[in-house]
Residue frames as qw, qx, qy, qz and C-alpha x, y, z in Angstrom:
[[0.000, 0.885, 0.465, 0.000, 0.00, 0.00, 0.00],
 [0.493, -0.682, 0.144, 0.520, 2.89, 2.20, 1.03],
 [0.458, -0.153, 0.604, 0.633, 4.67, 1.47, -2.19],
 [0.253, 0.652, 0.635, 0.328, 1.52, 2.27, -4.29],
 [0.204, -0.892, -0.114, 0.387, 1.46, 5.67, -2.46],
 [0.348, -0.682, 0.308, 0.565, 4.63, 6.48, -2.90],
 [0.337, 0.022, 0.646, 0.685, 4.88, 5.75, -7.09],
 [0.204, 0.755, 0.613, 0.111, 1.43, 7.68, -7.20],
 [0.387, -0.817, 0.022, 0.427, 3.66, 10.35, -5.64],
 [0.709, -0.373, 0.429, 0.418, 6.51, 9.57, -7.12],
 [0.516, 0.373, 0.650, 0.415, 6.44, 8.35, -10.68],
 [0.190, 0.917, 0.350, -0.012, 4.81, 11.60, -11.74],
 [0.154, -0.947, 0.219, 0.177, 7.23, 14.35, -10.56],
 [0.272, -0.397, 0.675, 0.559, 10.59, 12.14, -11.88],
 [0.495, 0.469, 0.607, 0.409, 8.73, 11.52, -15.15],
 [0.159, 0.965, 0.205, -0.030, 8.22, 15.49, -15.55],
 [0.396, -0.659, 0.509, 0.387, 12.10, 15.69, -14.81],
 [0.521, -0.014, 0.739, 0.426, 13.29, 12.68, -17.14],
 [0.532, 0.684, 0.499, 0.006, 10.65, 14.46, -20.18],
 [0.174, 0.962, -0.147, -0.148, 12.59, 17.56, -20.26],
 [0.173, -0.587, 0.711, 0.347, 15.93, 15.52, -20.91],
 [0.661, 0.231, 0.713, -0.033, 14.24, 12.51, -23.11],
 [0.373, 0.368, -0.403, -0.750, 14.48, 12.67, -26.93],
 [0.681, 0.177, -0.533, -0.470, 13.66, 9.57, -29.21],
 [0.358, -0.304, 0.868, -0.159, 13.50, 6.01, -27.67],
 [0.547, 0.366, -0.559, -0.505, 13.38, 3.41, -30.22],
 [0.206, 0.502, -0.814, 0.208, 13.44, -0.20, -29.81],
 [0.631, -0.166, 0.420, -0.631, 10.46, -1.14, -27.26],
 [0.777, 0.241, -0.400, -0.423, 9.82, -3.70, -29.71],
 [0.765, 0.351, -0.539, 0.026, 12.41, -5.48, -29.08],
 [0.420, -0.466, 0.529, -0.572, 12.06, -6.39, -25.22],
 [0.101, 0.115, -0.977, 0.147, 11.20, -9.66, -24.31],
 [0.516, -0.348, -0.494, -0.606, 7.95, -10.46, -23.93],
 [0.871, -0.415, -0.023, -0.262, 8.48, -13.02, -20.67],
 [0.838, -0.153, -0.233, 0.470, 10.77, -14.09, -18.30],
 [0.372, -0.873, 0.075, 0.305, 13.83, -12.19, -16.62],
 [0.665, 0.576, 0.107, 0.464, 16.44, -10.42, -18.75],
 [0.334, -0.769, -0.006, 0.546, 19.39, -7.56, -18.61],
 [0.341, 0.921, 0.183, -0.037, 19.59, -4.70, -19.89],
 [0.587, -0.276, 0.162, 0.744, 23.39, -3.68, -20.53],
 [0.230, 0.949, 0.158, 0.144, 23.73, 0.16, -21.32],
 [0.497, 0.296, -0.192, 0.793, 26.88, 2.58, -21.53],
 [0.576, -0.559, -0.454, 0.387, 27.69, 4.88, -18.73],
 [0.327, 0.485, -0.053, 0.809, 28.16, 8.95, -19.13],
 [0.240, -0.454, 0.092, -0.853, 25.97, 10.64, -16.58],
 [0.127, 0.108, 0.842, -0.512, 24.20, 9.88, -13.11],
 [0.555, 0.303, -0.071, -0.771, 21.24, 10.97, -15.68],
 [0.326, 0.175, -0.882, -0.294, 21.38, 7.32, -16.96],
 [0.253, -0.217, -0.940, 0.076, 19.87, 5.35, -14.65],
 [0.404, 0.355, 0.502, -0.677, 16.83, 8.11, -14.28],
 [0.435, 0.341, -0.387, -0.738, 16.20, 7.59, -17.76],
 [0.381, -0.070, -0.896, -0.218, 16.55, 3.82, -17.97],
 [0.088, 0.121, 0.679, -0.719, 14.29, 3.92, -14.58],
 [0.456, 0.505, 0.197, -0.706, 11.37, 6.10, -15.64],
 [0.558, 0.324, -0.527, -0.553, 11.18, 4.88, -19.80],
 [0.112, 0.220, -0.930, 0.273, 10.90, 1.50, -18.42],
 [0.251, 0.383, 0.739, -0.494, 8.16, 1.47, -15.73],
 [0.448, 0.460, 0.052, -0.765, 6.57, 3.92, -18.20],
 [0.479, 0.328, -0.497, -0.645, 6.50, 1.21, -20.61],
 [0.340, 0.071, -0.935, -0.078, 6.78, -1.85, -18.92],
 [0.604, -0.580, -0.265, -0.477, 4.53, -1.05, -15.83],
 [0.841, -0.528, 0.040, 0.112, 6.72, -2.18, -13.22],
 [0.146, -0.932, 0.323, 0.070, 10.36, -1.48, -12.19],
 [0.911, 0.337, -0.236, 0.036, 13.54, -2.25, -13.61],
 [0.804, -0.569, -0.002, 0.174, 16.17, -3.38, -11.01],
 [0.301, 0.901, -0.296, 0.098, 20.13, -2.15, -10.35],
 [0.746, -0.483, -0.138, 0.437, 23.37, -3.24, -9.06],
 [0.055, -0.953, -0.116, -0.276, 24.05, -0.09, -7.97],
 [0.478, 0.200, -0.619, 0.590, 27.92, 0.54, -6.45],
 [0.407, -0.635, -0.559, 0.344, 27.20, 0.88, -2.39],
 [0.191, -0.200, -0.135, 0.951, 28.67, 4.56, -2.29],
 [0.296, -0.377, -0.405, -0.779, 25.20, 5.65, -4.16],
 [0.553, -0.399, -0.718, 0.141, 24.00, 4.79, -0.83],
 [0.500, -0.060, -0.357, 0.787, 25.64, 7.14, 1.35],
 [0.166, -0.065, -0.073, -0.981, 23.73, 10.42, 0.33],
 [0.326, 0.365, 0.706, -0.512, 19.61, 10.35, 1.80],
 [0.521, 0.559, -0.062, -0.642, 18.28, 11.69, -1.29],
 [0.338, 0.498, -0.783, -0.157, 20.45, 9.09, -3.25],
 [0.130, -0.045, 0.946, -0.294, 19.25, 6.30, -1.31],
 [0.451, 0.280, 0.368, -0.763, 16.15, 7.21, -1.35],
 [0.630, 0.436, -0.346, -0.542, 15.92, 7.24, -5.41],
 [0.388, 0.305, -0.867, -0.075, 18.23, 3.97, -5.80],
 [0.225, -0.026, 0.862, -0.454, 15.83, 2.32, -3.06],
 [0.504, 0.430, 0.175, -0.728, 12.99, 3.37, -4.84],
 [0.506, 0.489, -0.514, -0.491, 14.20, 2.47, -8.37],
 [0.957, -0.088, 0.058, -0.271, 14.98, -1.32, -6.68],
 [0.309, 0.782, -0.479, 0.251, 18.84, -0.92, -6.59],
 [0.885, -0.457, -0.086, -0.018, 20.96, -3.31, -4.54],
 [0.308, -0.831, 0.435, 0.161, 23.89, -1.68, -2.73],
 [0.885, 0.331, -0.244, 0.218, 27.18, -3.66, -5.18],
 [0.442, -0.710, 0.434, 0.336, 31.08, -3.61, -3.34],
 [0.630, 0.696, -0.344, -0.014, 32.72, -3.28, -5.95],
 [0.105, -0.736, 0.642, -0.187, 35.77, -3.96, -3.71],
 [0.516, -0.240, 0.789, -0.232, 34.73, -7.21, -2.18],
 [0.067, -0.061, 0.885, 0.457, 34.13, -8.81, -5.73],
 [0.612, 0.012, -0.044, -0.789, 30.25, -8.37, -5.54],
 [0.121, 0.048, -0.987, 0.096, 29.36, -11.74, -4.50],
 [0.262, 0.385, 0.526, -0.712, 26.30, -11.07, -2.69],
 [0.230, 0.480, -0.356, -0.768, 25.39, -8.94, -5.61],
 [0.271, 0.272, -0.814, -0.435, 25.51, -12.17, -8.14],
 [0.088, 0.293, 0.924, -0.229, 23.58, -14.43, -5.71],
 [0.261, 0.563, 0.527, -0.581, 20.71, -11.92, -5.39],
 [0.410, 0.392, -0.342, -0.749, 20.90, -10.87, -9.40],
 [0.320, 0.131, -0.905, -0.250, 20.42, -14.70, -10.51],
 [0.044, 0.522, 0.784, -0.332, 17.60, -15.44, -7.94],
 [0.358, 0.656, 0.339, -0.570, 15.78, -12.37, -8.75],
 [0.321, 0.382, -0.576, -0.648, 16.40, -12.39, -12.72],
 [0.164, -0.120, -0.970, -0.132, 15.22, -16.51, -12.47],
 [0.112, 0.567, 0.771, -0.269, 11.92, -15.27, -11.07],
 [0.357, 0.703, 0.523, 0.322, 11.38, -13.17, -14.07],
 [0.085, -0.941, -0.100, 0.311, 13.02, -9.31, -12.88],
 [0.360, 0.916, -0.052, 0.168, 14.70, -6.95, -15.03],
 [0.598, -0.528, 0.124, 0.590, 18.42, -6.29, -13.71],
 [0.529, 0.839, 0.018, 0.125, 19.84, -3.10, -15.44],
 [0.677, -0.606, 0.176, 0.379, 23.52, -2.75, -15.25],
 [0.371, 0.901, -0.224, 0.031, 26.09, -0.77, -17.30],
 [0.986, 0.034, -0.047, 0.154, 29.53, -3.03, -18.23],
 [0.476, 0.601, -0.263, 0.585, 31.73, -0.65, -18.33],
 [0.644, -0.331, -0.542, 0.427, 31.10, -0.33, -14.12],
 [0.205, -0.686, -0.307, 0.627, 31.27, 3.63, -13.68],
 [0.565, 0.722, 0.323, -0.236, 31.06, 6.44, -15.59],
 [0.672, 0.406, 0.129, 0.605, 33.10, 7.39, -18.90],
 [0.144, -0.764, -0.161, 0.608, 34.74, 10.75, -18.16],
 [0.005, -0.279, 0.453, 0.847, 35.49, 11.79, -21.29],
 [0.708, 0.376, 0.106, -0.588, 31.67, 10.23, -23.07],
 [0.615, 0.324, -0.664, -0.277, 33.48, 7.62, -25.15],
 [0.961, -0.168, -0.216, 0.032, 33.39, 3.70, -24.30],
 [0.194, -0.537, 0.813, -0.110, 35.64, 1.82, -21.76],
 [0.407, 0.107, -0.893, -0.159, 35.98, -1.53, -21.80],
 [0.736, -0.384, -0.263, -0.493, 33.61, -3.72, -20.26],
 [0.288, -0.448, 0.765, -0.363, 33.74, -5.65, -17.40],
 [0.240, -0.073, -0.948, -0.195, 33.13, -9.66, -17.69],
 [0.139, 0.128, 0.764, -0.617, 30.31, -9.49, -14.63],
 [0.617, 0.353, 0.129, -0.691, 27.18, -9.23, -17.04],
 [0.634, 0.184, -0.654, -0.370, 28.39, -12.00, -19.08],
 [0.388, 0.133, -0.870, 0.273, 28.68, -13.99, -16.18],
 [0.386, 0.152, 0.269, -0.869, 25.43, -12.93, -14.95],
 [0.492, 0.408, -0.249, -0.728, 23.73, -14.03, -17.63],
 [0.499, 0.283, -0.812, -0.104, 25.19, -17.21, -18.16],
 [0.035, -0.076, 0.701, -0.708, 24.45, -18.09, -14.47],
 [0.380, 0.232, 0.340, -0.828, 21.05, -17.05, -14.92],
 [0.359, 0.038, 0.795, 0.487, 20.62, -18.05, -18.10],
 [0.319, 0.864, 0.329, -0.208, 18.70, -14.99, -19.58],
 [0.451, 0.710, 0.421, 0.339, 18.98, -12.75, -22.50],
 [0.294, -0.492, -0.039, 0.818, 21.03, -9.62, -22.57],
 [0.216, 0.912, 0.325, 0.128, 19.10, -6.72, -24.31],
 [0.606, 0.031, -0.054, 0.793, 21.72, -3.81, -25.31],
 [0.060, -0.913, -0.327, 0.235, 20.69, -0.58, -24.39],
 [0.419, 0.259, 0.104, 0.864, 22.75, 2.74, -26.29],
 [0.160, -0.891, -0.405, 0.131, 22.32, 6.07, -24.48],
 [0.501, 0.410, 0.284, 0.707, 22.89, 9.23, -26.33],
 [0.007, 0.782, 0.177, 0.597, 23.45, 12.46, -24.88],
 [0.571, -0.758, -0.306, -0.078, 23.59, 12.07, -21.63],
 [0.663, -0.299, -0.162, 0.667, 27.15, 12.89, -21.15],
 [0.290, 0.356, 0.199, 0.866, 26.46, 16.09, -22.76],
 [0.417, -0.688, -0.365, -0.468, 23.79, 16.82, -20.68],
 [0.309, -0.802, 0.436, -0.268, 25.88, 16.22, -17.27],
 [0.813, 0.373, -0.386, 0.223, 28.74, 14.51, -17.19],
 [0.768, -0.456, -0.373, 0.252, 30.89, 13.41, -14.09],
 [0.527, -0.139, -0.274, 0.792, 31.91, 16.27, -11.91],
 [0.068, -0.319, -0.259, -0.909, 28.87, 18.46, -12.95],
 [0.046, 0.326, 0.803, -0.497, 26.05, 19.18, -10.64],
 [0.375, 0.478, 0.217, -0.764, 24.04, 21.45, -12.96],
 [0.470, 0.237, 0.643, 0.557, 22.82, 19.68, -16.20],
 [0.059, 0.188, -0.345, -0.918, 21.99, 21.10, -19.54],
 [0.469, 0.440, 0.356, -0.678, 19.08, 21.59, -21.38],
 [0.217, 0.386, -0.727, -0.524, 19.64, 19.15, -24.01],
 [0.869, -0.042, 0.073, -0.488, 18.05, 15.76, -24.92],
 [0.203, -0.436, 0.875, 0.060, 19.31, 12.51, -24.62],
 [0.773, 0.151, -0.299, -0.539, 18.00, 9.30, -26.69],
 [0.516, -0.205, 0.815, -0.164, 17.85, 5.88, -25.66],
 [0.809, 0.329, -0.357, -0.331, 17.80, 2.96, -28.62],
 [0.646, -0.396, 0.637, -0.139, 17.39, -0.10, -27.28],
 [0.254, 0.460, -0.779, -0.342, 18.64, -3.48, -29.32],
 [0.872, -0.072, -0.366, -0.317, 17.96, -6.85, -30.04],
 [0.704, -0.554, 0.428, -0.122, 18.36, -9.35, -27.10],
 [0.516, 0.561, -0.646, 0.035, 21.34, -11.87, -27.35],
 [0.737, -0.513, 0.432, -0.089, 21.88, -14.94, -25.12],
 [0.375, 0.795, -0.466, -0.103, 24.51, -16.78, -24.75],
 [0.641, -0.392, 0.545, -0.371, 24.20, -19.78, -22.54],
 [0.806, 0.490, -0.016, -0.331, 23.75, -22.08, -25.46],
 [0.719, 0.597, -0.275, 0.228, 26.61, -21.79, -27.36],
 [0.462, 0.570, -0.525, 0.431, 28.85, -21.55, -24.11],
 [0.716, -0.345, -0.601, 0.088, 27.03, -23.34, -21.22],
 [0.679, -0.502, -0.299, 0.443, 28.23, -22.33, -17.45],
 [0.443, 0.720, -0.047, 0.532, 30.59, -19.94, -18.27],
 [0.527, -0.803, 0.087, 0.265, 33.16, -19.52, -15.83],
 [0.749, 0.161, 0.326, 0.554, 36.13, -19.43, -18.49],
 [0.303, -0.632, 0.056, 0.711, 38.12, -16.20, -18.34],
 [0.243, -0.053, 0.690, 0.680, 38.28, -16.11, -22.61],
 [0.073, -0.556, -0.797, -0.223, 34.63, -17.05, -22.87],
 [0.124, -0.742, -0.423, 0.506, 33.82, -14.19, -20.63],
 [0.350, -0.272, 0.345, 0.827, 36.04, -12.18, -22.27],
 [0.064, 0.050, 0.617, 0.783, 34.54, -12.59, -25.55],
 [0.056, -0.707, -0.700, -0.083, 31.02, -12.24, -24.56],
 [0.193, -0.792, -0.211, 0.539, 31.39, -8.81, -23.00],
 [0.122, -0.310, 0.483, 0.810, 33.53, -7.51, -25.96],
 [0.151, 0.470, 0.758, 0.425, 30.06, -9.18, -28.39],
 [0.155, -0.810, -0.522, 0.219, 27.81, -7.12, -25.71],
 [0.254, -0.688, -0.039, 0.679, 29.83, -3.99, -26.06],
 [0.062, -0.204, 0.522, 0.826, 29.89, -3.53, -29.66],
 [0.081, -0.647, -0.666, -0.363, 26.37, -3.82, -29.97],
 [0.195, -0.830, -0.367, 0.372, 26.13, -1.03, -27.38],
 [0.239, -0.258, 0.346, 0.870, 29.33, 0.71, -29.77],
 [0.185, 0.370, 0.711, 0.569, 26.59, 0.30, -32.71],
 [0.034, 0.792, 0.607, 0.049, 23.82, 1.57, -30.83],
 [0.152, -0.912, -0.191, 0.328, 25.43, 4.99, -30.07],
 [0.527, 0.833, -0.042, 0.161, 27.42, 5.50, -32.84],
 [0.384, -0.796, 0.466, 0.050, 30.78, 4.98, -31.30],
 [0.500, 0.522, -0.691, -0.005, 34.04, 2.93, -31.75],
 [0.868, -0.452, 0.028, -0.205, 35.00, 0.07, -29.33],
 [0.465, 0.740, -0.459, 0.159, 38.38, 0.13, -29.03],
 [0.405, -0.515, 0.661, -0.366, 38.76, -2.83, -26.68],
 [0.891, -0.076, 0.185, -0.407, 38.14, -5.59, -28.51],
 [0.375, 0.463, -0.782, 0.185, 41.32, -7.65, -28.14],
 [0.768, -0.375, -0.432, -0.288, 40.00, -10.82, -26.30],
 [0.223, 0.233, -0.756, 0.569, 42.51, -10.90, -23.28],
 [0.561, -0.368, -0.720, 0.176, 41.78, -12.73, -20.34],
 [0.185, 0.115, -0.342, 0.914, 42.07, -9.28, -18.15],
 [0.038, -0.620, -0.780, -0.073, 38.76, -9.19, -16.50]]
């Protein structure tokens, strides 16, 4: 009841926010219909993960989930949102164990998990390299990885800025891609490797970018 309150509350006022930075968002189509899935998007702005948030619920009806590093914790307002949004504190430090247990139980009962491979943001707006932890997510879980490309947002505020601009940002989402199939379990340092490098050049495609990381090395 609480919760219903609080998105009757809620939902409104950060959708009036997230409209005035939102251009095009393409792509809906190509969501899954059923079952649990992740969303893998690039990383410029703390504006990301109101956008993927709010275009989401607003299409799917219900929230898509984070692993969210713990320091987004720290701040009350910041908590607040990343509680809201269904965010689960990540240590980055302590290898995110926890983290993996609680994405693969809640993705196997059908929830969203959005999560951005590259791990923090870009300071400069181009790709970094990915991290392996969404392929190995996935595989684990055995769901679908849906690429997500988000455009603008570093232009709009970008790390170290507290005031954004008045620009728009688009969001074109891709076609889903699993990989469990063709490479079972996946705990294999190579295998990871090369999944995250597949996952990242479909996110290079969607936003018009290079990937300049896609030497398969074992470096996770």
């Amino acid at each position: 009841m609480v919760s219903k309150i609080i998105d009757a509350v809620a939902i409104p006022i950060i959708e009036s926010v997230t409209n005035i930075f939102t251009g095009k968002v393409t792509g809906y189509e190509n969501l899954p219909k059923k079952g649990g899935y992740i969303i893998a998007a690039n990383h410029d702005s703390y504006l990301d993960h109101l956008l993927i948030a709010v275009r989401f619920y607003k299409h799917l009806g219900h929230r898509v989930h984070f692993l969210a590093k713990k320091e987004l914790f720290d701040n009350s307002l910041k908590k607040m949102f990343h509680e809201w949004s269904g965010a689960i504190p990540l240590d980055r430090e302590a290898g995110g164990k926890e983290a993996l247990k609680w994405g693969i139980k809640s993705l196997k009962e059908g929830k969203i998990i959005a999560i951005h491979p590259e791990g923090t943001r870009s300071l400069d707006g181009k790709l970094q390299r990915g991290k392996t932890g969404v392929a190995r997510l996935a595989l684990h879980a055995k769901v679908p990885i849906v690429p997500l490309g988000l455009r603008g947002t570093f232009e709009i505020l970008p790390k170290g800025k507290k005031i954004p601009k008045l620009k728009k940002a688009d969001l074109f989402i891709g076609k889903p891609m699993s990989f469990e199939k063709q490479y079972g379990f996946g705990e294999d340092a190579k295998v990871l490797r090369k999944i995250t490098t597949t996952i990242m050049k479909e996110i290079a495609k969607l936003t018009k970018e290079d990937y300049l990381f896609d030497k398969e090395s074992t470096k996770k």
